[in-house]
ZAVEX-634117 format. One record per residue (C-alpha): residue number from 1; chain; x, z, y. Coordinates in pm, 1 decimal. Layout:
BEGIN
ATOM   seq   mol         px         pz         py
ATOM   NUM     A          X          Z          Y
...
***
This chain:
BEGIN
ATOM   seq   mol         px         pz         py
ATOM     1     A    -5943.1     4576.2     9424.8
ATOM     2     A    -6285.6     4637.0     9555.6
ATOM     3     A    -6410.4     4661.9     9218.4
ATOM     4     A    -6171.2     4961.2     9074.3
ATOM     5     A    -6227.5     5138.3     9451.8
ATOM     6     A    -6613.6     5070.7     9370.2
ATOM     7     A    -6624.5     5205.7     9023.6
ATOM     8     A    -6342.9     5495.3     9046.0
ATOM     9     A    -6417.2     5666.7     9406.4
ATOM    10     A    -6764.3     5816.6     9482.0
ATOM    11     A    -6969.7     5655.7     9790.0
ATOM    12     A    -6851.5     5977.3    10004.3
ATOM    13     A    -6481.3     5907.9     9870.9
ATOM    14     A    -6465.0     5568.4     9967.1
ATOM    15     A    -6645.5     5651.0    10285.1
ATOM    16     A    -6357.6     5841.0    10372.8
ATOM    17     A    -6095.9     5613.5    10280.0
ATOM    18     A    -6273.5     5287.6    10425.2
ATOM    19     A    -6386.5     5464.3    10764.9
ATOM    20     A    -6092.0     5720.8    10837.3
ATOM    21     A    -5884.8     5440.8    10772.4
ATOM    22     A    -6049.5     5189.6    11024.9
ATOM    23     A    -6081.8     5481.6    11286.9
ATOM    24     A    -5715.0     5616.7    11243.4
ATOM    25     A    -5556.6     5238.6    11257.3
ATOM    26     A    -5789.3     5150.1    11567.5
ATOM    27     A    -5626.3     5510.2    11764.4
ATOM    28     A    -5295.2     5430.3    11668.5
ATOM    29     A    -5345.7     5116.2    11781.8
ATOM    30     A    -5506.8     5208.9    12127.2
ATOM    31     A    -5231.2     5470.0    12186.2
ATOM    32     A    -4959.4     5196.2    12116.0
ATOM    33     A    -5142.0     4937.8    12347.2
ATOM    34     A    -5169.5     5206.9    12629.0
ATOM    35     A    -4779.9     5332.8    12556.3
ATOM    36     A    -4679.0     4893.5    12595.4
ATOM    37     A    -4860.5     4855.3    12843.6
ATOM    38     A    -4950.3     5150.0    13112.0
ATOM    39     A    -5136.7     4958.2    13351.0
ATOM    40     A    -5422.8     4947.7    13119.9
ATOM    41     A    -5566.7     5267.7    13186.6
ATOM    42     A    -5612.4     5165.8    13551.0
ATOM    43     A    -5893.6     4957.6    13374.6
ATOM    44     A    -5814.2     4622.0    13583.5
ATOM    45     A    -5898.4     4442.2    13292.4
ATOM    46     A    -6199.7     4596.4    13193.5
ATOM    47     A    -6493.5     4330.0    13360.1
ATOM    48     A    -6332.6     4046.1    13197.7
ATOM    49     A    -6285.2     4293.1    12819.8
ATOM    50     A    -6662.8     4423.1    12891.9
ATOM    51     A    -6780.1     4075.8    12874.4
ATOM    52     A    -6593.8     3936.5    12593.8
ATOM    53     A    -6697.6     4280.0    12398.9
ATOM    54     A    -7048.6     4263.4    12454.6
ATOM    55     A    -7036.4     3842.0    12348.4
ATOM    56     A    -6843.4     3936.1    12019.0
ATOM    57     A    -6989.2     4240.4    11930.5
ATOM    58     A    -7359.2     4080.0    11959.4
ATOM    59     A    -7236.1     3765.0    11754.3
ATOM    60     A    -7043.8     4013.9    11496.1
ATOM    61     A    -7362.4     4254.0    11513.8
ATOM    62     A    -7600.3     3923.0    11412.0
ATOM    63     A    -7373.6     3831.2    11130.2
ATOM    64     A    -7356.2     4210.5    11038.9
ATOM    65     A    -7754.8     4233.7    11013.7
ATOM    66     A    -7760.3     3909.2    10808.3
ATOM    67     A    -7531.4     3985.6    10543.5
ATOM    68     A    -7617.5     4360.6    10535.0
ATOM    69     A    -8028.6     4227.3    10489.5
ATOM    70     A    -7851.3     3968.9    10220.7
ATOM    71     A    -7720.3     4218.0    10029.0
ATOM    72     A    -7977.2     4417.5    10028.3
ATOM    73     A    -8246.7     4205.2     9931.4
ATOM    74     A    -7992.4     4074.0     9600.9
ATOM    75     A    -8025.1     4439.0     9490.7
ATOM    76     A    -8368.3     4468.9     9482.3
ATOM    77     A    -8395.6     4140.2     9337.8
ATOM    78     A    -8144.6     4274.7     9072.4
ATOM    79     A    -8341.6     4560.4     9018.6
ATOM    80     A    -8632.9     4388.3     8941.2
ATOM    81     A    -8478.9     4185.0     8711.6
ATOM    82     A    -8364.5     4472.2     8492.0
ATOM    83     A    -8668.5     4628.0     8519.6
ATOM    84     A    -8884.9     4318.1     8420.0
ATOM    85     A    -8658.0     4272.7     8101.4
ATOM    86     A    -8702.0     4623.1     8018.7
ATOM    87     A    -9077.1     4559.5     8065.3
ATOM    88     A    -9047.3     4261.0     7896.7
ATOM    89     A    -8881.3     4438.7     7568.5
ATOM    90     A    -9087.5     4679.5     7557.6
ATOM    91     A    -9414.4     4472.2     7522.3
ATOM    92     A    -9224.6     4292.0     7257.8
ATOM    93     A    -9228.7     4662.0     7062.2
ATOM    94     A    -9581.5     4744.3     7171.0
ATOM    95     A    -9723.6     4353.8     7016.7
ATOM    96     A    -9524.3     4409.1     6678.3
ATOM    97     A    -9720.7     4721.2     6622.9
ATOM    98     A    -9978.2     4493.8     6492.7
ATOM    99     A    -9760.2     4347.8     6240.5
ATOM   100     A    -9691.9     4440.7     5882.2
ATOM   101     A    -9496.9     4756.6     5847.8
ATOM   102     A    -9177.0     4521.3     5713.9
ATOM   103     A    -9235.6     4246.7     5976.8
ATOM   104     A    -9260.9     4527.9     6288.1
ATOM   105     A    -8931.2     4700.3     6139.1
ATOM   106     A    -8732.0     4406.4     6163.6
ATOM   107     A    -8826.6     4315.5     6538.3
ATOM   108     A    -8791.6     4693.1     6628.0
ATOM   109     A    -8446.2     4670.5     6449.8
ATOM   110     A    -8338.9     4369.7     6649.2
ATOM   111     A    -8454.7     4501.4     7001.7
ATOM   112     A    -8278.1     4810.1     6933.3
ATOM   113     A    -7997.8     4668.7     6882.4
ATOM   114     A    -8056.9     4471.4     7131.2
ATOM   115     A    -8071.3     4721.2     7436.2
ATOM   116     A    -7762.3     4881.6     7260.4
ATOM   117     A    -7537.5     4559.3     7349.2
ATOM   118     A    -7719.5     4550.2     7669.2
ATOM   119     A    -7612.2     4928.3     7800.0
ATOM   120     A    -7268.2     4963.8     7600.2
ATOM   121     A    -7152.9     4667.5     7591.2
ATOM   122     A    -7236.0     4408.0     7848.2
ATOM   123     A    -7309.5     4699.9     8130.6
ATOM   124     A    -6970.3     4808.1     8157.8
ATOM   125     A    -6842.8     4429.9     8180.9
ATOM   126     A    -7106.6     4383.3     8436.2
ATOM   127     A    -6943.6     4713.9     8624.7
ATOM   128     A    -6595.3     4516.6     8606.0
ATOM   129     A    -6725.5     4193.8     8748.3
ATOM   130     A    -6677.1     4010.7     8411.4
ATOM   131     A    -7008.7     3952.1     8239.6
ATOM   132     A    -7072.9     3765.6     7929.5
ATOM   133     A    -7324.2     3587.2     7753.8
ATOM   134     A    -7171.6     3651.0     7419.1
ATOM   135     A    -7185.5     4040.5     7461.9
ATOM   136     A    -7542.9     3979.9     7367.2
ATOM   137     A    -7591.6     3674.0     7229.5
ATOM   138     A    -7584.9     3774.2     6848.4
ATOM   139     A    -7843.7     4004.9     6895.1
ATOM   140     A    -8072.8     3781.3     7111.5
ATOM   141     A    -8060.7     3507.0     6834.7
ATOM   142     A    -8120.4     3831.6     6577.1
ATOM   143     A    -8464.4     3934.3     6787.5
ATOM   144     A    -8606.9     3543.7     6767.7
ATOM   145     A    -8487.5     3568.9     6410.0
ATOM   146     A    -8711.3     3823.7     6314.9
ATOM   147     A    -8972.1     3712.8     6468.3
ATOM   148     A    -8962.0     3377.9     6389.4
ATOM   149     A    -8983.8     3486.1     6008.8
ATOM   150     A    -9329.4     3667.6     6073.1
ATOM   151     A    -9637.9     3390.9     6010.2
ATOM   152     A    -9947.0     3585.7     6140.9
ATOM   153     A   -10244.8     3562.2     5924.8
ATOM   154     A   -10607.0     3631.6     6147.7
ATOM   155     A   -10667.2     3596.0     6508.7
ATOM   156     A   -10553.3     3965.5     6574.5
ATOM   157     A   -10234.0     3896.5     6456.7
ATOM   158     A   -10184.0     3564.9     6591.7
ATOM   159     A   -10298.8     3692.5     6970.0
ATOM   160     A   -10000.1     3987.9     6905.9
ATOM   161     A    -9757.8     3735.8     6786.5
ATOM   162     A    -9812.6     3510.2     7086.9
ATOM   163     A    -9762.8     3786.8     7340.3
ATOM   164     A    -9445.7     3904.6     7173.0
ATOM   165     A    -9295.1     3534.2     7180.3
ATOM   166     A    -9404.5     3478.8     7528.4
ATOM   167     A    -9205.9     3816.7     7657.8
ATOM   168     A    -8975.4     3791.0     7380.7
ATOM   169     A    -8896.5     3439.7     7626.5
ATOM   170     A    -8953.4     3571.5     7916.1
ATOM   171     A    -8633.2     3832.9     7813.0
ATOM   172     A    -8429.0     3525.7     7731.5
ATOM   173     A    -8473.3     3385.1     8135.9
ATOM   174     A    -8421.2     3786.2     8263.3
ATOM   175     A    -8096.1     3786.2     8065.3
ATOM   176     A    -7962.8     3493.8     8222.8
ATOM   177     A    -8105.1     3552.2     8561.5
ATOM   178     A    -7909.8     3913.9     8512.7
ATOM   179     A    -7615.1     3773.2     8349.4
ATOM   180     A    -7608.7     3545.7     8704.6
ATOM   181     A    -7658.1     3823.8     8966.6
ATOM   182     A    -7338.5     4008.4     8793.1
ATOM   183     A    -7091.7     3691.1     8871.0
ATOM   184     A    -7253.2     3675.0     9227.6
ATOM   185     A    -7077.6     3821.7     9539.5
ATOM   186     A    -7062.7     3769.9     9926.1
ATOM   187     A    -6935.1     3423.5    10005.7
ATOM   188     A    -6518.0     3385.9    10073.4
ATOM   189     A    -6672.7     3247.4    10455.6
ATOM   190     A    -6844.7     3551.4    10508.3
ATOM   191     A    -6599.3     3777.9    10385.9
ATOM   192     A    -6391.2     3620.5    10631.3
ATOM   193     A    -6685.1     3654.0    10880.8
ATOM   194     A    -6732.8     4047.0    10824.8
ATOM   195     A    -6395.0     4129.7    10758.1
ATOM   196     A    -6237.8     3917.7    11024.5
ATOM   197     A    -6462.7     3978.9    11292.3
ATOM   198     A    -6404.4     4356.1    11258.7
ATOM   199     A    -6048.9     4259.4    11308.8
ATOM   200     A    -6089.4     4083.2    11654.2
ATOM   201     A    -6315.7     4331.3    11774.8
ATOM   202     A    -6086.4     4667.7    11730.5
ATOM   203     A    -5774.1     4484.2    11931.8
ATOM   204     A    -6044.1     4418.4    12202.9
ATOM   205     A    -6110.1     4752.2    12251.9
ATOM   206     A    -5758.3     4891.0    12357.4
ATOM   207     A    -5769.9     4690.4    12605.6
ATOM   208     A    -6051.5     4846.6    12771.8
ATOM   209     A    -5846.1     5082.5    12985.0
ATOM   210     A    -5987.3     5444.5    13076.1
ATOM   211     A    -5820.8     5674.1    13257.3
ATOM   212     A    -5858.5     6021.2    13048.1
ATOM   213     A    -5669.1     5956.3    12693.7
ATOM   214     A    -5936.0     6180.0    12535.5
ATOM   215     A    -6208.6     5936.4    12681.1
ATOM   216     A    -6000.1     5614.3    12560.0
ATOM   217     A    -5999.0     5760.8    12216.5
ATOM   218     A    -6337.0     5891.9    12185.9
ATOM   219     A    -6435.6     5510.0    12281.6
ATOM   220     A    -6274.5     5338.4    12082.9
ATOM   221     A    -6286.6     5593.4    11747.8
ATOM   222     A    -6657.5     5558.9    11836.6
ATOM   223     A    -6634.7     5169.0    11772.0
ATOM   224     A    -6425.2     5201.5    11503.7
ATOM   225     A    -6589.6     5434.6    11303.5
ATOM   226     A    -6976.5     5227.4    11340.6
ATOM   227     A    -6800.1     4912.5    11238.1
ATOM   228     A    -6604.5     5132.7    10937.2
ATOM   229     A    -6973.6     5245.4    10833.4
ATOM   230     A    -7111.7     4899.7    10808.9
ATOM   231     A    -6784.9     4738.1    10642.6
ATOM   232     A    -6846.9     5017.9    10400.3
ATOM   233     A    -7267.0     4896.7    10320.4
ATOM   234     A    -7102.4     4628.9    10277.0
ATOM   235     A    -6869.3     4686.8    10008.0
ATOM   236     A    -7113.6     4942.7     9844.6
ATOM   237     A    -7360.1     4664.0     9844.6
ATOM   238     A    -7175.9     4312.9     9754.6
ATOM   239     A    -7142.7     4445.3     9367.8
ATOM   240     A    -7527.5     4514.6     9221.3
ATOM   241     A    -7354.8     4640.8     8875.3
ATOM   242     A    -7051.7     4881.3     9051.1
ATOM   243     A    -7002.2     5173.6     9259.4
ATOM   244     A    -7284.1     5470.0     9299.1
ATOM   245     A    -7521.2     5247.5     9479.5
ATOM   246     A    -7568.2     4998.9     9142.1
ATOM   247     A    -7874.2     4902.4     8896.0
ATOM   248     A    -7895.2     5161.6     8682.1
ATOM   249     A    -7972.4     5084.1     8281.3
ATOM   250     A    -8199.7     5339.8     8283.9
ATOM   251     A    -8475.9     5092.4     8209.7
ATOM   252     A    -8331.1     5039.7     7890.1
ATOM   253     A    -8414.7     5363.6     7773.3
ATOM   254     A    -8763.8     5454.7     7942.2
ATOM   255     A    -9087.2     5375.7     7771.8
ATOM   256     A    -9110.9     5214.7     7434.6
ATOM   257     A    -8762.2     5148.5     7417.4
ATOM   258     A    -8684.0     5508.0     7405.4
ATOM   259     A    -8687.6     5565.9     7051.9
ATOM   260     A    -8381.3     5320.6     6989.1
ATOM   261     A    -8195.3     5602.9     7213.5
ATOM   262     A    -8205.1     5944.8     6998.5
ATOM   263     A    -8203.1     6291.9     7201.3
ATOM   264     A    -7892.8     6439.8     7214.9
***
């Protein structure tokens, strides 16, 4: 469900949905709780709600920070990753210059294809939460084909060949490490953390009795809406490969690798 709201509703979109929701359900809610029971706005309750407010909300806002700084950090990790296997294909291009015209054909060949697999085909799997090895696994096997069928004759050609099956490696352990950050998400015991603390916080709020409506509302839409905001960063950030906040392929297609991507 997060997934298809992720990849078919823009950030603002699901902003929207996600925080108008929480804000709308937490007035209905207050309005109910002050309708059941009128003594509330006399605010006799509201030493013994302060308290248990502030204790939740600081051991909700420390969880908050942590996964929020979690998340965060997983993209940039992810980003790096993509970007260091771009890098890493790239060189791979740039040390087969050096080889016979036939030789650096058939490696340029195989890394195009390659990056092809890479953006059409296992991206959008990534983007569903369903990646696979095997959308590129032919055409890794094809790119240590080809070069495993060069034998470099001369030191200049043996230093270039070295280089290009070091990163051509290196691309193999970005894959997987890739591959790995797509099938990761936020822990079931902190979704239940995040999502579950937001729900014992709103309730605690009607019962913090004020006696203007307007005021009551205005409170309480107030908390609603900052913990809407953050369950949203949340959401936007638990998925690396969906929504408008992802890793872009982009990489893919910068650089030396451009030419296996012709203008339109």
């Amino acid at each position: 469900m997060i997934l298809w709201l992720l990849n078919n509703l823009s950030t603002f979109e699901l902003g929207v949905l996600l925080v108008g929701g929480v804000v709308s359900l937490a007035a209905v809610g207050s309005l109910a709780a002050r309708r059941r029971f009128p003594h509330l706005a006399g605010g006799e309750h509201n030493e013994m709600v302060g308290v248990a407010l502030g204790m939740f909300g600081a051991i909700y806002g420390i969880i908050l920070a942590f996964v929020v700084v979690t998340l965060w950090t997983q993209l940039e990790n992810t980003q790096n990753i993509v970007a260091n296997e771009a890098t890493d294909l790239a060189l791979v291009v740039r040390s087969a210059e050096a080889f016979p015209p036939v030789e650096r054909a058939r490696v340029e060949r195989a890394v195009g294809d390659y990056v092809h697999a890479v953006v059409d085909v296992q991206w959008p799997l990534m983007r569903k939460g369903k990646p696979s090895y095997e959308a590129t696994a032919t055409q890794t096997h094809a790119m240590y084909t080809a070069l495993q069928a060069y034998e470099p004759v001369g030191t200049r050609s043996e230093t270039f060949y070295g280089e290009a099956a070091t990163r051509l490696n290196d691309v193999a352990a970005q894959r997987r490490a890739r591959v790995t950050m797509a099938e990761t998400s936020l822990p079931v015991l902190l979704q239940v953390l995040v999502y579950g603390g937001a729900l014992v916080i709103l309730p605690l709020t009607f019962l913090f009795g004020l006696r203007s409506l307007k005021m009551q509302l205005l409170f309480v839409s107030a908390v609603a809406g900052l913990i809407g905001f953050s369950l949203l960063l949340v959401m936007a950030l638990d998925r690396p490969f969906a929504g408008e906040l992802s890793v872009s392929p982009a990489p893919y297609k910068e650089a030396a690798l451009a030419q296996f991507w012709p203008v339109s």
